[in-house]
Every structure is written in structure tokens, then in C-alpha cells.
C-alpha positions in Angstrom: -28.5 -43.1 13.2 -29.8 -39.8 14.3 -28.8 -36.4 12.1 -26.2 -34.7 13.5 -28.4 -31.4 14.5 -25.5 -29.2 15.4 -23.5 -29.6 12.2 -26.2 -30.0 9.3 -26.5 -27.5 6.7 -29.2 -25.1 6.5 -29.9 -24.0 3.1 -31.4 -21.0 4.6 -27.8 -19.1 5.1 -24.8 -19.3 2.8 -21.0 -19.3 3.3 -19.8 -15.9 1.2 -16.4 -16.9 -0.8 -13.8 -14.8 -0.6 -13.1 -13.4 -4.0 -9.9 -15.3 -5.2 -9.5 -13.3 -8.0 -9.1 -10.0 -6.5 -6.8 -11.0 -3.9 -3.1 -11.9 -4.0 -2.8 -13.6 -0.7 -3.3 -17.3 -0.3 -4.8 -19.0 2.5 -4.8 -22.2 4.1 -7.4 -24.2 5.4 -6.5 -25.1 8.3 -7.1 -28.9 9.4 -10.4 -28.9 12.3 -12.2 -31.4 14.4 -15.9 -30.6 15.3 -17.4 -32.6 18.2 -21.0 -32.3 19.3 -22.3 -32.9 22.9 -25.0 -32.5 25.2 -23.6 -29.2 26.2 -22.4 -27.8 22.8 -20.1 -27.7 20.5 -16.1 -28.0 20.3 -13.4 -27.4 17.6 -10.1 -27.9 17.6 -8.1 -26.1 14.9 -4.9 -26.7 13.6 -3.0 -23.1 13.2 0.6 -23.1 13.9 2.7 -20.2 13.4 -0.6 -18.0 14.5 -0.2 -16.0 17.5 -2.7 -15.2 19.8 -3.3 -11.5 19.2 -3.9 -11.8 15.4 -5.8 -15.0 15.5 -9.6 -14.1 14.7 -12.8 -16.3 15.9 -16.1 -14.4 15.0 -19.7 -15.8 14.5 -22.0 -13.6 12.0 -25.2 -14.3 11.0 -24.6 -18.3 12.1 -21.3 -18.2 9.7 -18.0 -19.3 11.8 -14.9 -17.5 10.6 -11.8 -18.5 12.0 -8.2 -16.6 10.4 -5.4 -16.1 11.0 -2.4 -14.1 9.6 1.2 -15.7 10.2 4.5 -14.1 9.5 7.9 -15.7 9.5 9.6 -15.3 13.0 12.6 -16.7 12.2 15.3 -14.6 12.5 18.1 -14.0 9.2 17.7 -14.7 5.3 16.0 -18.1 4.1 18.5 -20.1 1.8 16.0 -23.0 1.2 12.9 -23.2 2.1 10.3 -26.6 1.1 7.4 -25.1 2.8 5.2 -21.5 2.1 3.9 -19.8 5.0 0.2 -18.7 4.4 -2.6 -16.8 6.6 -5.3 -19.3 7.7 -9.3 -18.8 6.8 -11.9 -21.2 7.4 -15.6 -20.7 7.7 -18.5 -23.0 8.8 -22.2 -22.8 9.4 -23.8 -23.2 12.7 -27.3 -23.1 14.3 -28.1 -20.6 15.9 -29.1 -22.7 18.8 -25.5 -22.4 20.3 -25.0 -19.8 22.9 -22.1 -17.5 20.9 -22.3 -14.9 23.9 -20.4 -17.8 26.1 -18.3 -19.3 23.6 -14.1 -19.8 24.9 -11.4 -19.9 22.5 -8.2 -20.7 23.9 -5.1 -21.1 21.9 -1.9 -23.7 23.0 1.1 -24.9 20.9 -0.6 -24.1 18.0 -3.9 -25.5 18.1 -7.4 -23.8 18.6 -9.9 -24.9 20.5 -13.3 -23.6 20.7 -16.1 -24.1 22.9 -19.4 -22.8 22.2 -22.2 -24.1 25.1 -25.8 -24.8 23.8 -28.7 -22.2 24.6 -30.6 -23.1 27.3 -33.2 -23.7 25.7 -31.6 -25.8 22.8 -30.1 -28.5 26.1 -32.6 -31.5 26.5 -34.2 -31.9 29.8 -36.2 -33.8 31.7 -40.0 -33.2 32.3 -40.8 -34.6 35.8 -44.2 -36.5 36.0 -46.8 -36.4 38.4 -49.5 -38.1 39.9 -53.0 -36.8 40.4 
């Protein structure tokens, strides 16, 4: 079985933590499917309760970040409550053979999905033979 080229680490770039220890806030990872085809790459992201305009997608130095804030919406006083709302933060690495210039985000009943197209020069093609 072939590696999976889009997804594999490269030890050449690292993932910087966030520093726990200096920051109150908690954050939840939130639950993502990464699918590779010929044409790129997709994620889906899991973030309900994160509107549109707060929702962040950036790519840095081949480091991901997708985050979120999300703030309760529901109007009056909680009296019981068995759940904690939290901001969402998630990073991965990709290759920098992707095409971030024309990546799409769109976001619908609470999941994010992500299209990022490979570089031209990344797609495989076909090399026409001829005859002498």
C-alpha cells in the first residue's frame, strides 16, 4: 500500500503547542476527516456552536490551524447544564504541494469543510508518446 503523500509527516516543520500553562481557556479538538484525491485535499470538521465570522482557517508555514471561539446563544440563566462550551483549536501539517491560494472553506450546520486543490505541478499527468 502506497504512503499516503498528502498526510505524512515531515520532520522538517513542527506543530508549535500552545502553552497550556499560561492560558485559562480550554479548547476542544474538534472531531475531522481528511480525504486525499487526485485533485487535493478535503476536511471536514466538526464545530458546532461556531459561527461563521469567528471561525478561523489559516495555513502558515505548511501548519493548518483551524479555531474557533463559541459563546452560549441561548437566551436566560442556565439551571443545569451536563455539557461545557469550549473554543475549538486544531492544527495539522501539510505539504506544501497543495495550492493554499485556492483553498474553499464553507461552513453548514455546524460542520467545516475544506478544500484545498493540489498545485499544478504536484497533479499527475500523462506524458503522450510518440513515434519517430
Amino acid at each position: 500500500m502506497a504512503t499516503n503523500s498528502l498526510t505524512e509527516w515531515n520532520d522538517d516543520r513542527t506543530i508549535p503547542n500552545r502553552e497550556e500553562t499560561r492560558s485559562s481557556e480550554k479548547f476542544i479538538k474538534p472531531a475531522v476527516n481528511i480525504i486525499e484525491t487526485e485533485e487535493g485535499l478535503t476536511l471536514t470538521a466538526d464545530v458546532p456552536g461556531a459561527a461563521k465570522d469567528a471561525l478561523e482557517v489559516n495555513v502558515e508555514k505548511g501548519i493548518l490551524t483551524i479555531s474557533a471561539p463559541v459563546t452560549r446563544s441561548m437566551p436566560g440563566n442556565p439551571t443545569y447544564s451536563e455539557f461545557e462550551l469550549a473554543s475549538y483549536y486544531r492544527q495539522f501539517s501539510i505539504p506544501e504541494s497543495l495550492d493554499h491560494e485556492k483553498a474553499k472553506a464553507d461552513l453548514f450546520n455546524g460542520i467545516l469543510t475544506l478544500r484545498v486543490p493540489k498545485a499544478e505541478v504536484a497533479k499527475p499527468r500523462k506524458i503522450e508518446i510518440t513515434v519517430s
